[in-house]
Backbone as JSON Lines, residues from 0, in Angstrom:
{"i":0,"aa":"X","n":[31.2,82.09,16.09],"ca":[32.08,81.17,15.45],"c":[31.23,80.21,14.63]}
{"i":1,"aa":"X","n":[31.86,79.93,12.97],"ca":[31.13,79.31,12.76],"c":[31.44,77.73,12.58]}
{"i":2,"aa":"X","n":[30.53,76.72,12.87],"ca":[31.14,75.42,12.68],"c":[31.47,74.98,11.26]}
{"i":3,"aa":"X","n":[32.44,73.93,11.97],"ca":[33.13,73.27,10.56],"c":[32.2,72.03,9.75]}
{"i":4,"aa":"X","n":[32.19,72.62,8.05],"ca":[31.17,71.22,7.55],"c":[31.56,70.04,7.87]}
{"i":5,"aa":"X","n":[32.57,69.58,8.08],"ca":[33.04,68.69,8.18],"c":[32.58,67.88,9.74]}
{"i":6,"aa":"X","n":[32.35,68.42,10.23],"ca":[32.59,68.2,11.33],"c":[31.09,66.84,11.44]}
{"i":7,"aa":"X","n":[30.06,67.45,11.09],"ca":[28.58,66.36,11.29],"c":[29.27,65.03,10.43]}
{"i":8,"aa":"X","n":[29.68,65.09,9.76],"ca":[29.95,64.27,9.49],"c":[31.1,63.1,9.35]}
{"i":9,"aa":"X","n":[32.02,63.66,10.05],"ca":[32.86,62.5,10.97],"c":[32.41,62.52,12.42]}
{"i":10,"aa":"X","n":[31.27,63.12,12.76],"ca":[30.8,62.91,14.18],"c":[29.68,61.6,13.65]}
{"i":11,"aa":"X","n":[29.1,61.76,12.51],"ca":[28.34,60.39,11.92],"c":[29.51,59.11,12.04]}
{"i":12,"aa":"X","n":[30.26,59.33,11.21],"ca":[30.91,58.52,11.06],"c":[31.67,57.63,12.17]}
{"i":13,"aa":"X","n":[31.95,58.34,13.12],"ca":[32.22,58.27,14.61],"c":[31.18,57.02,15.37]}
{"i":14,"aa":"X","n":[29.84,57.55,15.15],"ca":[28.95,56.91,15.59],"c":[28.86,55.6,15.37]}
{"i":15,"aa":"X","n":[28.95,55.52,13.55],"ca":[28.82,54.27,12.79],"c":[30.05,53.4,13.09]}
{"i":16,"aa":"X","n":[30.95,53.7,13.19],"ca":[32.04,52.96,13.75],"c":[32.11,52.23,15.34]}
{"i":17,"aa":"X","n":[31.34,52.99,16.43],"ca":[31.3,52.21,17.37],"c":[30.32,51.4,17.1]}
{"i":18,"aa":"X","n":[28.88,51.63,16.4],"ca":[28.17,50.63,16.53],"c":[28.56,49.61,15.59]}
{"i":19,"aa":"X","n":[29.12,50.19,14.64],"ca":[29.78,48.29,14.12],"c":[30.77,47.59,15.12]}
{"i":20,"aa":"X","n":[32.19,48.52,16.17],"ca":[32.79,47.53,16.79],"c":[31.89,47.07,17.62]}
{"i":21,"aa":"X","n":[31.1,47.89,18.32],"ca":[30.57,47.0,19.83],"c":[29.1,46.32,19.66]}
{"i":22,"aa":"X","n":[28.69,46.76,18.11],"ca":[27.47,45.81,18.3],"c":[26.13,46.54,18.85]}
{"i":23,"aa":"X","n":[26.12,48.04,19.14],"ca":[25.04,48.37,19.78],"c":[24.2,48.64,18.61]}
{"i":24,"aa":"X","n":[22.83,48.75,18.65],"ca":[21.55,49.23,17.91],"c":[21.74,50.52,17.9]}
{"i":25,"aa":"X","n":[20.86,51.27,17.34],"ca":[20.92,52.87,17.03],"c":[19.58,52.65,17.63]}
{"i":26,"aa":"X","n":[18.77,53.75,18.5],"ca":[17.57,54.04,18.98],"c":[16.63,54.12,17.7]}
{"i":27,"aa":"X","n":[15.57,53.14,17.51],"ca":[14.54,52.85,16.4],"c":[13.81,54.34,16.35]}
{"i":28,"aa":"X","n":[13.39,54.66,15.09],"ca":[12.9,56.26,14.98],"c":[11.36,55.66,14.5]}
{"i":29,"aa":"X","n":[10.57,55.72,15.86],"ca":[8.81,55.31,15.71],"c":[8.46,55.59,14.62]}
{"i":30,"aa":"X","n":[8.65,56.12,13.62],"ca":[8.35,57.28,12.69],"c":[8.26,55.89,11.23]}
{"i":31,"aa":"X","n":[9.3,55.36,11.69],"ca":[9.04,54.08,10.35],"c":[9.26,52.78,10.58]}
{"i":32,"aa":"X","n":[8.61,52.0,9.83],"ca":[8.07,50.52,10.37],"c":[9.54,50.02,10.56]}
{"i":33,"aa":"X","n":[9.8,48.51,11.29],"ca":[10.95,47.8,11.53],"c":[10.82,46.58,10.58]}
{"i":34,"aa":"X","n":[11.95,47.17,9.88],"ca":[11.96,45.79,8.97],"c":[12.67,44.72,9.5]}
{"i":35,"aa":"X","n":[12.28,43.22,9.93],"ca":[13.12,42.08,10.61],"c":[13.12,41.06,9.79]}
{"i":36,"aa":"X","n":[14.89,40.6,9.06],"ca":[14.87,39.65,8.66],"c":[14.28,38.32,9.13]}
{"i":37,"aa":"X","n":[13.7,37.12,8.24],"ca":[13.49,36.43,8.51],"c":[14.64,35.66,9.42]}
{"i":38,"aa":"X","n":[14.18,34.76,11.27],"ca":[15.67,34.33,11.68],"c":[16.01,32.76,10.95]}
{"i":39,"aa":"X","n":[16.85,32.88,10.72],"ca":[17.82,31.51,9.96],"c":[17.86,30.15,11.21]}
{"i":40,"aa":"X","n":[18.25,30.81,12.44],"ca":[18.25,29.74,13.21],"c":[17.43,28.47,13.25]}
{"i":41,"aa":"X","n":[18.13,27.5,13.55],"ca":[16.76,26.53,13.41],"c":[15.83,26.41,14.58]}
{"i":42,"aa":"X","n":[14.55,26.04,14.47],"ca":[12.89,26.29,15.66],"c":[13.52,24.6,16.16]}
{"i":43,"aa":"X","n":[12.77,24.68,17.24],"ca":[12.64,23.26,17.88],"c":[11.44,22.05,17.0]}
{"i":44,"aa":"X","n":[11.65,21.45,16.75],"ca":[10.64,20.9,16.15],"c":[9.7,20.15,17.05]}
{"i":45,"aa":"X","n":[8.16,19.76,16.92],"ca":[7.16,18.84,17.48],"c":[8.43,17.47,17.48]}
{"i":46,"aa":"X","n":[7.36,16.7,18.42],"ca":[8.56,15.16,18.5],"c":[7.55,14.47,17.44]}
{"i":47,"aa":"X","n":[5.94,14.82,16.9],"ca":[6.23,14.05,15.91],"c":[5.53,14.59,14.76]}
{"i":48,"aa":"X","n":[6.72,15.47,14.35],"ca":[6.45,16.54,13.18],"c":[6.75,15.76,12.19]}
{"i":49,"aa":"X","n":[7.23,14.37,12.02],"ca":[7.39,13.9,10.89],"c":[5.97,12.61,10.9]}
{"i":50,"aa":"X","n":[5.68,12.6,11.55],"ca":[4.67,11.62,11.56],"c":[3.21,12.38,10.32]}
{"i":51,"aa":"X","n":[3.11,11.15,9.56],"ca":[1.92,11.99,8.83],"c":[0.36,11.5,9.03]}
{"i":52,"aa":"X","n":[-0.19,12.26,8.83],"ca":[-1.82,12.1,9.41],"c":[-1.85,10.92,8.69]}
{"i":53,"aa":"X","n":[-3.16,9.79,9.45],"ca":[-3.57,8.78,8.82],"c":[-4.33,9.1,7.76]}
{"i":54,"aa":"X","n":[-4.17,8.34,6.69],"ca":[-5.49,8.73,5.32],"c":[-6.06,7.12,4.75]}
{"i":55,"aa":"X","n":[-6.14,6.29,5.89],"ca":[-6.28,5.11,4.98],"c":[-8.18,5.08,5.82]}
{"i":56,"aa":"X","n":[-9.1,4.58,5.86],"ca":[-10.0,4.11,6.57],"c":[-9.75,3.42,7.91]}
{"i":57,"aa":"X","n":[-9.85,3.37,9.14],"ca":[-9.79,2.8,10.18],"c":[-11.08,1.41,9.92]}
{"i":58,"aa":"X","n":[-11.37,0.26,10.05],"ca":[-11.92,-0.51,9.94],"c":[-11.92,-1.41,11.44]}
{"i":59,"aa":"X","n":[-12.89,-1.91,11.75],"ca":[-13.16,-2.86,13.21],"c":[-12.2,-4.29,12.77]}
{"i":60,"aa":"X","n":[-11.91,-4.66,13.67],"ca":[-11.61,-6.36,14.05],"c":[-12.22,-6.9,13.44]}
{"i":61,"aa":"X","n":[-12.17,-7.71,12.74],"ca":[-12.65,-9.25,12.42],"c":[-13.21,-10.37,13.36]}
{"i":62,"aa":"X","n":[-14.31,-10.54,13.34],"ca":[-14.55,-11.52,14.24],"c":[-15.02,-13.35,13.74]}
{"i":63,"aa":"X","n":[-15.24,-12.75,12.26],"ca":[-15.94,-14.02,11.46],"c":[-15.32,-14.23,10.67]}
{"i":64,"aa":"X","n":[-15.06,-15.57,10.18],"ca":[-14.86,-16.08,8.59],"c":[-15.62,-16.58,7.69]}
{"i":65,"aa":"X","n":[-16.28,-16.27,6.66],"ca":[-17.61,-17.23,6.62],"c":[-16.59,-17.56,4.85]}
{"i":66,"aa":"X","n":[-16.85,-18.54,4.48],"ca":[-16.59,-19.13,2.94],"c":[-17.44,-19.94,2.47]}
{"i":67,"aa":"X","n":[-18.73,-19.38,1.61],"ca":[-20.05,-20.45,1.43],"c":[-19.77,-21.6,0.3]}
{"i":68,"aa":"X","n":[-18.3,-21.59,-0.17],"ca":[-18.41,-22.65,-1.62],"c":[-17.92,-23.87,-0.34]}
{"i":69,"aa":"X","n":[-17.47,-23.25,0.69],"ca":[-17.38,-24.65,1.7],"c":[-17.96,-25.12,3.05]}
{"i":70,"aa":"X","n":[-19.0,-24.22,2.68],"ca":[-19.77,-23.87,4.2],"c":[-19.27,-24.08,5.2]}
{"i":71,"aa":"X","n":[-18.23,-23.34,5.02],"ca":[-17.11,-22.83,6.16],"c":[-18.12,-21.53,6.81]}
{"i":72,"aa":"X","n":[-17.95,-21.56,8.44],"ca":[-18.5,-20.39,9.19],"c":[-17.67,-20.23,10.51]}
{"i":73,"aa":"X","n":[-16.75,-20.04,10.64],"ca":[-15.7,-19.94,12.2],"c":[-15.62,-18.59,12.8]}
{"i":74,"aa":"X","n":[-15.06,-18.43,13.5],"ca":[-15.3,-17.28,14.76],"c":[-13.82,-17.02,14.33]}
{"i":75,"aa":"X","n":[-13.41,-16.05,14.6],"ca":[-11.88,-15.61,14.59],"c":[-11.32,-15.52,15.8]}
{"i":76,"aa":"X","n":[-10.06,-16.17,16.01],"ca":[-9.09,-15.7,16.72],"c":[-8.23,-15.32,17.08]}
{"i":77,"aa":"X","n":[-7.82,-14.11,17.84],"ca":[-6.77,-13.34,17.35],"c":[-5.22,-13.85,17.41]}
{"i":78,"aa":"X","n":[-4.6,-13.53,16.5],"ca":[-3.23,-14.46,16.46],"c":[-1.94,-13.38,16.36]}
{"i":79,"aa":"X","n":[-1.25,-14.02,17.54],"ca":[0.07,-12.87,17.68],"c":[1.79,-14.18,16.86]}
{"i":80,"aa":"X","n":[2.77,-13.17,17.3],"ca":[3.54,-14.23,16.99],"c":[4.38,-15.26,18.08]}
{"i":81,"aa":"X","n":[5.15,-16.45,18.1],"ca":[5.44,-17.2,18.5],"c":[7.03,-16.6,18.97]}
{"i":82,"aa":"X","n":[7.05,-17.4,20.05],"ca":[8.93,-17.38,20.5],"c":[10.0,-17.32,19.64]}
{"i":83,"aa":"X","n":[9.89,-18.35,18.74],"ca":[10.47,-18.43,17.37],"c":[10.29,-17.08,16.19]}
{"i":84,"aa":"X","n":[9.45,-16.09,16.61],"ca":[8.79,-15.39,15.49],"c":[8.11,-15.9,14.34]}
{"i":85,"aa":"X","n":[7.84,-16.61,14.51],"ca":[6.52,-17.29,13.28],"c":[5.2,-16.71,14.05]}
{"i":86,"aa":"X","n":[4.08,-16.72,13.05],"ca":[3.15,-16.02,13.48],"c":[2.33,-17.7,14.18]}
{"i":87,"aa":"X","n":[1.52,-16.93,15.23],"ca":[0.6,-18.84,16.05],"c":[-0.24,-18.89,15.19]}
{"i":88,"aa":"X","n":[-0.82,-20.06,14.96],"ca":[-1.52,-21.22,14.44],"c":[-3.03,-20.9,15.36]}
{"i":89,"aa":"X","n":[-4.02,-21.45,15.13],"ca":[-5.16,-21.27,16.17],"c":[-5.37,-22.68,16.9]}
{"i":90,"aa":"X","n":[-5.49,-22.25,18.17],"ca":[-5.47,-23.39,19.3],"c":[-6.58,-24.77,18.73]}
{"i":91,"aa":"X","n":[-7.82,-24.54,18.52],"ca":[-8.72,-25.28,17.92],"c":[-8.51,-25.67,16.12]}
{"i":92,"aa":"X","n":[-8.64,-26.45,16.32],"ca":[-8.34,-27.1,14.82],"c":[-10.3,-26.07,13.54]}
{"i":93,"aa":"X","n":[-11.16,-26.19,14.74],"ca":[-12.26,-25.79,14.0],"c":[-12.36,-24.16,14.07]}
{"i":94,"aa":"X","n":[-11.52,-23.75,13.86],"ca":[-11.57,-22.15,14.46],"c":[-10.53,-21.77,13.39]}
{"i":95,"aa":"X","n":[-10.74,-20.34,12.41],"ca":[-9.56,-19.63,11.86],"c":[-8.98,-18.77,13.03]}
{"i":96,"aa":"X","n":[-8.09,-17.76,12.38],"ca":[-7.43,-17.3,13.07],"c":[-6.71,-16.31,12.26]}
{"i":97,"aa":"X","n":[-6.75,-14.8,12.74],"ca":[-6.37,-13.78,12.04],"c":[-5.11,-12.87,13.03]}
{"i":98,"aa":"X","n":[-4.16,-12.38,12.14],"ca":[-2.94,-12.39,12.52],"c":[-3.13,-10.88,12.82]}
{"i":99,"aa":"X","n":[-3.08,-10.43,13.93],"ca":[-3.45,-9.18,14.58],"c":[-2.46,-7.78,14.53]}
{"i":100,"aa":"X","n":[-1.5,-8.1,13.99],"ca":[-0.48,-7.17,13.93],"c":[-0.25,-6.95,12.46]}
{"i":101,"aa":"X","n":[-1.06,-7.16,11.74],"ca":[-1.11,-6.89,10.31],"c":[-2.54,-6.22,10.03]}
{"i":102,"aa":"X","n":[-2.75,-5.75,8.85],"ca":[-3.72,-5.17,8.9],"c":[-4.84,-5.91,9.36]}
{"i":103,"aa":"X","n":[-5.79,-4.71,9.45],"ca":[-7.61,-5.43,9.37],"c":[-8.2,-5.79,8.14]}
{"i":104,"aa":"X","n":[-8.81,-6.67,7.59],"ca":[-9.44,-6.94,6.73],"c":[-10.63,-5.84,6.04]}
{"i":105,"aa":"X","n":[-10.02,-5.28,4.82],"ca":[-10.82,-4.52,4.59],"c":[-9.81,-2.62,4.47]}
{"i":106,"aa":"X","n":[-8.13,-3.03,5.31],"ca":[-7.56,-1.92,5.16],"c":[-6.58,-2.03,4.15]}
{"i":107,"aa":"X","n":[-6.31,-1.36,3.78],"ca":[-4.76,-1.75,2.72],"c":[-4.2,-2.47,3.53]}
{"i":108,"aa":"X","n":[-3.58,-3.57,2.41],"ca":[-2.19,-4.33,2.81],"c":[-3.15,-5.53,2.75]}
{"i":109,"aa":"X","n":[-1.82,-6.58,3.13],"ca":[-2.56,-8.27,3.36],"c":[-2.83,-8.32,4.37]}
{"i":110,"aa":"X","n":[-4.1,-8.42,4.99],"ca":[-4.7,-8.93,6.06],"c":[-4.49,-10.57,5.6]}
{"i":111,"aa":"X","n":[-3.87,-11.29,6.78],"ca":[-3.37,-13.1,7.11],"c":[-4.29,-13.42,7.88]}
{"i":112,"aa":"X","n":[-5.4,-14.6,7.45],"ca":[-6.21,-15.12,8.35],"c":[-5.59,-16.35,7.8]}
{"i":113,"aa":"X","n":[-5.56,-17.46,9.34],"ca":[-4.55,-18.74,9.11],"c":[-5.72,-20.16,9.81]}
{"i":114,"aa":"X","n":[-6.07,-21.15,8.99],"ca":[-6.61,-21.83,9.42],"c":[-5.88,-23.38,9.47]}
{"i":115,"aa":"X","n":[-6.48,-24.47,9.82],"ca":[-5.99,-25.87,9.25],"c":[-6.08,-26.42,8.09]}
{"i":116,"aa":"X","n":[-6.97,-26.94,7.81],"ca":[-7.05,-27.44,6.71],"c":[-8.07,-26.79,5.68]}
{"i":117,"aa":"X","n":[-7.45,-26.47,4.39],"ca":[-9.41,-26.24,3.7],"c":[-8.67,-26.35,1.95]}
{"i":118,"aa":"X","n":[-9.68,-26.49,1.11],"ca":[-9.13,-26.73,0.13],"c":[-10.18,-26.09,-0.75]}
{"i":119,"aa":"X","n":[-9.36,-24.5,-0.63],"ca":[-10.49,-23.13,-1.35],"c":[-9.84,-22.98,-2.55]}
{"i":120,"aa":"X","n":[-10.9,-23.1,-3.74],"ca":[-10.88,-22.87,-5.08],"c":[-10.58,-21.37,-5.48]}
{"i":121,"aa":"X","n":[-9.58,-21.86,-6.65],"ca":[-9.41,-20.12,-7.02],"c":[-11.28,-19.4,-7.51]}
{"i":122,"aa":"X","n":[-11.15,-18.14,-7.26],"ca":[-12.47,-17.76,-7.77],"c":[-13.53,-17.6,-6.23]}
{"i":123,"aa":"X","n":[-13.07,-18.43,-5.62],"ca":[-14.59,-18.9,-4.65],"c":[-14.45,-17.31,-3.6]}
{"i":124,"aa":"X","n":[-15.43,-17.06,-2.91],"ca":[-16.27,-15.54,-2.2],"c":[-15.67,-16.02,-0.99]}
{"i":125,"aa":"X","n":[-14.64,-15.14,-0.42],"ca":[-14.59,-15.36,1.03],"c":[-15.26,-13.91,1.73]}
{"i":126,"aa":"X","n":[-16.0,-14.04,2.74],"ca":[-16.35,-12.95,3.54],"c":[-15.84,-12.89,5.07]}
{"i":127,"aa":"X","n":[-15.46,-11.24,5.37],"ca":[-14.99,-11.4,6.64],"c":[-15.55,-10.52,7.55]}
{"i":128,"aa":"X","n":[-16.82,-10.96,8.62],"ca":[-17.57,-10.2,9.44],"c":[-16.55,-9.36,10.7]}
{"i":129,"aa":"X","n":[-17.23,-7.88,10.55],"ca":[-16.09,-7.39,11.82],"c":[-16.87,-7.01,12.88]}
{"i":130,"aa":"X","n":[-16.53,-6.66,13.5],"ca":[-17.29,-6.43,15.06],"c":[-18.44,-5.07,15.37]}
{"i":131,"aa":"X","n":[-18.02,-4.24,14.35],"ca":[-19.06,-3.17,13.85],"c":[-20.28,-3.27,13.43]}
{"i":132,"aa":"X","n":[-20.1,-5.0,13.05],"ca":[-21.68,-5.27,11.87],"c":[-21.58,-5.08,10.49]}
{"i":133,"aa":"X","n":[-20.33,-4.77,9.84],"ca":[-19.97,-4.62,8.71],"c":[-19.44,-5.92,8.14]}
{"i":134,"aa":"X","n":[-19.13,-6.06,7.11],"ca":[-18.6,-7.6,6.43],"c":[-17.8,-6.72,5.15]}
{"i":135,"aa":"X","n":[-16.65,-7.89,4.74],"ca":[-16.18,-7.29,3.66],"c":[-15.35,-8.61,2.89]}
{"i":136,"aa":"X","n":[-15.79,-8.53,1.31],"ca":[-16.09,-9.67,0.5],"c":[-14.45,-9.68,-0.26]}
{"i":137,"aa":"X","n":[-14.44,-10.76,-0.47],"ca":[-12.73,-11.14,-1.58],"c":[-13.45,-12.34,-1.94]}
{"i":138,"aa":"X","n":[-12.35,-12.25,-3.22],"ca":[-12.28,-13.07,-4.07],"c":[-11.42,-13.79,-4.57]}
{"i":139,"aa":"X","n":[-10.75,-15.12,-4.12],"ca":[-9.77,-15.76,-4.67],"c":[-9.14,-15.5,-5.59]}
{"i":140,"aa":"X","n":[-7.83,-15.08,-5.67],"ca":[-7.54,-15.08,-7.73],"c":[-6.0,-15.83,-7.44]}
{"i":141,"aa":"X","n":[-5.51,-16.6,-6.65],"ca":[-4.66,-17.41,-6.41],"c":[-4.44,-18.29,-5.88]}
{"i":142,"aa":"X","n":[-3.89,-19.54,-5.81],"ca":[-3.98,-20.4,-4.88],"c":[-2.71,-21.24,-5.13]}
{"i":143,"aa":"X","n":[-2.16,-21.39,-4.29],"ca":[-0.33,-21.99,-4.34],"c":[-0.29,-22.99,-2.97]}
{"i":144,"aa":"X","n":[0.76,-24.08,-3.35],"ca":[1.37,-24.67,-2.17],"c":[2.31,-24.93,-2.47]}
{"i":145,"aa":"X","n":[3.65,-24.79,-1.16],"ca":[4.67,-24.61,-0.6],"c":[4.97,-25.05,0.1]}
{"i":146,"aa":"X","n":[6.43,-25.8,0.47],"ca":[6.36,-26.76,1.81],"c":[6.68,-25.54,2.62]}
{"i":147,"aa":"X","n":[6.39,-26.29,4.15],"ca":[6.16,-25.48,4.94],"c":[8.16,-24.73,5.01]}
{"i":148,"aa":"X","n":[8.71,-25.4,4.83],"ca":[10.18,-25.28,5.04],"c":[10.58,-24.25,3.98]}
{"i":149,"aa":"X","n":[9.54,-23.75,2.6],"ca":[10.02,-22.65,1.91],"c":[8.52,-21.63,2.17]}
{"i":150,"aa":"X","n":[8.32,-21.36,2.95],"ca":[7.43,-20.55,3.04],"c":[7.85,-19.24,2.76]}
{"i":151,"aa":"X","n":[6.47,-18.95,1.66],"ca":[7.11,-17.64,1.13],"c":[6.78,-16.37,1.92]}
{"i":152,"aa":"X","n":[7.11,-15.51,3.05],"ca":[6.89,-15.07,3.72],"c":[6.59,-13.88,2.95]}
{"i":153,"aa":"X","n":[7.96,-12.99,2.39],"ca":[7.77,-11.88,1.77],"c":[6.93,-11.92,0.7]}
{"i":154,"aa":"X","n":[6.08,-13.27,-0.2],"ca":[5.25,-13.0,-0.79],"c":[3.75,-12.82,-0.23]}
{"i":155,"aa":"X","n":[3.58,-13.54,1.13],"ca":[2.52,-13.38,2.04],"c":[2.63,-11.69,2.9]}
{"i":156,"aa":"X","n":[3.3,-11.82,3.18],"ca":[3.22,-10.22,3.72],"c":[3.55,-9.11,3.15]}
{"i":157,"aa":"X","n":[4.31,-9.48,1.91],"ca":[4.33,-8.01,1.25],"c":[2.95,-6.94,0.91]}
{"i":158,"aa":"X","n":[3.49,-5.35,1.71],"ca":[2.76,-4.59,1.34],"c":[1.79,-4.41,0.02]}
{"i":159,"aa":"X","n":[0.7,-4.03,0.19],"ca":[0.05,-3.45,-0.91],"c":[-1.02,-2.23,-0.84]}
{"i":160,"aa":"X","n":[-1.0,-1.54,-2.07],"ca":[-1.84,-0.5,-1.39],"c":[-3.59,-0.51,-1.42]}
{"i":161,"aa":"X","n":[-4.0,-1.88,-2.0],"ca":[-4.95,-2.52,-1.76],"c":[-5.52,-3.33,-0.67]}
{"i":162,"aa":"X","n":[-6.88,-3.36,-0.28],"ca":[-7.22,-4.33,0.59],"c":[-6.74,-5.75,0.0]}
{"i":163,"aa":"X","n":[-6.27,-6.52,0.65],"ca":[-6.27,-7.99,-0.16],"c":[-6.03,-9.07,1.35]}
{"i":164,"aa":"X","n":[-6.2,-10.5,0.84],"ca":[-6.2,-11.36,2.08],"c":[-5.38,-12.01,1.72]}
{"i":165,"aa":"X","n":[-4.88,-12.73,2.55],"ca":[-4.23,-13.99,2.59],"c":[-4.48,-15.22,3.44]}
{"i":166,"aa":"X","n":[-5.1,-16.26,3.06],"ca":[-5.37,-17.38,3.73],"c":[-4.84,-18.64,3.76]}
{"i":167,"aa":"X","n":[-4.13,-18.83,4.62],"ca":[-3.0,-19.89,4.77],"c":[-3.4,-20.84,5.92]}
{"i":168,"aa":"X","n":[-3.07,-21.91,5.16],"ca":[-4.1,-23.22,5.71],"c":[-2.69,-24.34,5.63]}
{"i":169,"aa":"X","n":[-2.95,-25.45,6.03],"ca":[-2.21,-27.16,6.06],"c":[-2.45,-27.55,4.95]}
{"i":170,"aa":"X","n":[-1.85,-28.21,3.93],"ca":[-2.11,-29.17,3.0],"c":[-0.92,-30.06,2.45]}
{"i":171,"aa":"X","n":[-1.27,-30.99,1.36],"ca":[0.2,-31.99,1.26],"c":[-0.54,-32.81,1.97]}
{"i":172,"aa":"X","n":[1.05,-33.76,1.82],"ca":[0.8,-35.12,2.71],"c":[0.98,-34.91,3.86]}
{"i":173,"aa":"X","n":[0.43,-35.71,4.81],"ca":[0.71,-35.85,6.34],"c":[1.89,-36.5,6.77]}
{"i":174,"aa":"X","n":[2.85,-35.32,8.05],"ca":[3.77,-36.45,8.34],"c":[3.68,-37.09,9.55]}
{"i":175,"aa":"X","n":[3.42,-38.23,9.19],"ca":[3.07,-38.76,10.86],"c":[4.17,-39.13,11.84]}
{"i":176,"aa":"X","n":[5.14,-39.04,11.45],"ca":[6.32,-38.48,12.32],"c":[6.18,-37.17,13.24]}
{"i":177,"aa":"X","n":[6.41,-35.95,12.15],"ca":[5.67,-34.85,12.95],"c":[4.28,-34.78,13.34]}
{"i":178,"aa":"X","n":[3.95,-35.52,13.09],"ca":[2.34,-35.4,13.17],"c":[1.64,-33.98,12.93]}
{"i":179,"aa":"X","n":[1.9,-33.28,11.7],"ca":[1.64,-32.49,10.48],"c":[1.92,-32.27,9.31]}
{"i":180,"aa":"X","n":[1.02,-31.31,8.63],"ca":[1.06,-31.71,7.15],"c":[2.39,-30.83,6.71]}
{"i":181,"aa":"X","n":[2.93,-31.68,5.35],"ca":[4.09,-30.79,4.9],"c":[4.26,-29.7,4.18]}
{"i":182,"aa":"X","n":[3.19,-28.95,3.87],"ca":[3.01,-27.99,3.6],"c":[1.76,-26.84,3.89]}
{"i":183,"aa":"X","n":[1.97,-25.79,3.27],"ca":[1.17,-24.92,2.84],"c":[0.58,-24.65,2.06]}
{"i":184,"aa":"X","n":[-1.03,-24.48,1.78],"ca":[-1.92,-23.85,1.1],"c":[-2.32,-22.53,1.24]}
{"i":185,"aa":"X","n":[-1.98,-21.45,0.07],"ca":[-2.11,-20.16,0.29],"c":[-2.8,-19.25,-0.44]}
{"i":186,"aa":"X","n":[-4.14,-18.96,-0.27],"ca":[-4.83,-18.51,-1.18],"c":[-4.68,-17.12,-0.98]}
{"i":187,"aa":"X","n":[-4.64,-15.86,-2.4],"ca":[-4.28,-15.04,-2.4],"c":[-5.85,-14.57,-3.01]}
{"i":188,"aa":"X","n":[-6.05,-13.42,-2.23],"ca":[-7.82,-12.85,-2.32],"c":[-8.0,-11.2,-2.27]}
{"i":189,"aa":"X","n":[-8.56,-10.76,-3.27],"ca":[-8.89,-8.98,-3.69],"c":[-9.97,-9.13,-3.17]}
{"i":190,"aa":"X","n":[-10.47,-8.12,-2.74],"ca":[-11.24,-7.06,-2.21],"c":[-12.46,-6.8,-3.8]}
{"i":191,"aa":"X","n":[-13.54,-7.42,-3.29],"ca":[-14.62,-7.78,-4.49],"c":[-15.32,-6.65,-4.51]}
């Protein structure tokens, strides 16, 4: 008897029809490579896959202030912020004081070193020794005062992608009521 042509091929067809309803695979033929779409699903991501590598210089602490047009030479101390959120003042009147949660002197951005009183000329060399044995030099190119009651904050802390300083000191008249001065002196300093 001989078979019907027909027949291989609604027995194919047969085949192809269950594996589309139920979903099964056809047995892979070793014979040729497996091609696998790329999967669409989404991967788990790292927790900090968005974080990007540092590229700026890491630089030491500050430990010195030295300013020779006033033979200024103080020790630094480190300065966090206050209850109020204002950044602290330094306990000793003869002592600066550098604001620790802002940059290091010497990294991008404004590094804030905050003293009492001083009355630094635009132009004049400030240097700031760090704990490595390194030092790193600015140069005045601003100098402003502000009562303390408009302090320009976002112009003192705004980002930059330069090293630069900011040195904010007492000046004005004295109120001897409060028994401090009514303003601010704020010298604005590049990286020489």
């Amino acid at each position: 008897m001989q078979a019907h042509p027909r027949i291989p091929v609604l027995a194919g067809l047969a085949v192809l029809l269950i594996i589309l309803l139920t979903g099964a695979q056809p047995a892979a033929d070793e014979s040729r490579p497996v091609r696998r779409e790329p999967s669409t699903a989404p991967q788990p991501m790292a927790a900090d896959a968005f974080r990007s590598a540092r590229t700026y210089p890491m630089v030491a602490v500050p430990v010195r202030l030295r300013i020779p047009a006033l033979h200024l030479n103080s020790p630094l101390e480190r300065l966090d912020l206050q209850a109020d959120g204002t950044v602290a003042v330094p306990k000793d009147p003869d002592i600066a004081g550098w604001y620790d949660r802002g940059p290091r002197p010497g990294q991008a951005g404004p590094a804030v070193i905050l003293g009492h009183v001083a009355r630094l000329p635009h132009g004049a060399v400030v240097k700031v020794d760090r704990a490595d044995g390194s030092t790193v030099t600015f140069r005045v190119t601003k100098v402003s005062r502000v009562a303390k009651t408009r302090f320009p904050t976002d112009l003192v802390f705004a980002p930059t992608l330069e090293p630069t300083l900011r040195l904010v000191t007492c000046g004005g008249s004295f109120d001897e009521t409060r028994r401090s001065y009514r303003d601010n002196v704020i010298a604005f300093a590049t990286s020489a």
